[in-house]
C-alpha positions in Angstrom: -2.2 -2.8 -14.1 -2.3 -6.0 -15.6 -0.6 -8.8 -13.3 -0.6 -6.8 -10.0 -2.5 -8.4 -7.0 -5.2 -7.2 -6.3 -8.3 -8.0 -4.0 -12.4 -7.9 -5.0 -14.8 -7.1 -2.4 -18.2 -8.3 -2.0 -19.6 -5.0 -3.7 -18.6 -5.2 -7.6 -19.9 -2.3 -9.4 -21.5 0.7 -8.7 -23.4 3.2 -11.3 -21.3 6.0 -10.0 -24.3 8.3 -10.9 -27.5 8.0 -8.6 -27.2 10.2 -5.3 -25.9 7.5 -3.6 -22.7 7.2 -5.4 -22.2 10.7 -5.8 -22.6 11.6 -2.3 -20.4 8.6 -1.9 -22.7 6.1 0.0 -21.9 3.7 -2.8 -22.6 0.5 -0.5 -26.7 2.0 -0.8 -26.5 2.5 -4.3 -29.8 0.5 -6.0 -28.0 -0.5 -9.0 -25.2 -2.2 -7.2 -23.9 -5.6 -8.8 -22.0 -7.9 -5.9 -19.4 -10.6 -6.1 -20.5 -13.8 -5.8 -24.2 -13.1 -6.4 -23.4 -10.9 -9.9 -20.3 -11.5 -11.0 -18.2 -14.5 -10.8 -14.9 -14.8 -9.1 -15.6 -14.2 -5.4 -13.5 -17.9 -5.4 -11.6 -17.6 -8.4 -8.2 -18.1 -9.0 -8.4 -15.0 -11.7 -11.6 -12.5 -12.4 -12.4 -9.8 -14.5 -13.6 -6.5 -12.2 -13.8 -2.8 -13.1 -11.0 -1.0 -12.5 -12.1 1.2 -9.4 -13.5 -2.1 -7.7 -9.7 -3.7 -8.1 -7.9 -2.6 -4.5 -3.8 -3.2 -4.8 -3.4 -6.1 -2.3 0.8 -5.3 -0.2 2.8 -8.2 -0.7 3.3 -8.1 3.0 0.0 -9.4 3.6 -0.6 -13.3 2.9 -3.7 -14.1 0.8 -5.3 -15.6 4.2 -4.3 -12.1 6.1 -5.9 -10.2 3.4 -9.4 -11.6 3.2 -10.9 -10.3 6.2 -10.0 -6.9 4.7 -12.7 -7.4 1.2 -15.2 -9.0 3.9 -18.8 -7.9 3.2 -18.3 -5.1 5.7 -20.6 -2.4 3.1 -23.6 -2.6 5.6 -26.0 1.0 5.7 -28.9 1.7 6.2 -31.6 4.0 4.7 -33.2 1.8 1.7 
């Protein structure tokens, strides 16, 4: 909800409808829009990201600890 931390990765959006997505290999999805490259933010203090691309951040975990968690980590193979 509004006001919780929460974390971005590199991959943005997804169109949640090509056979990528819905055989959940979202990271090979050719419609995919990426932080950074897409959409602003990847820096930002605040940023607007859909909802399902938003992933609740534990207060136990400094913002340093956290990073290496949204890391560009989506690599596949296939295209």
């Amino acid at each position: 909800k509004i006001g919780d931390r929460v974390g971005v990765a590199w991959l943005y959006w997804t169109c949640g409808s090509c056979d990528y997505c819905q055989s959940g290999q979202e990271n090979l999805c050719p419609n995919a829009r990426f932080t950074g490259l897409h959409a602003d933010g990847g820096y930002g203090e605040f940023m607007v990201v859909p909802e399902r691309f938003a992933y609740p951040l534990p207060d136990t975990f400094s913002d340093a600890a956290a990073a290496p968690l949204l890391c560009a980590g989506i690599i596949g193979t296939g295209r």
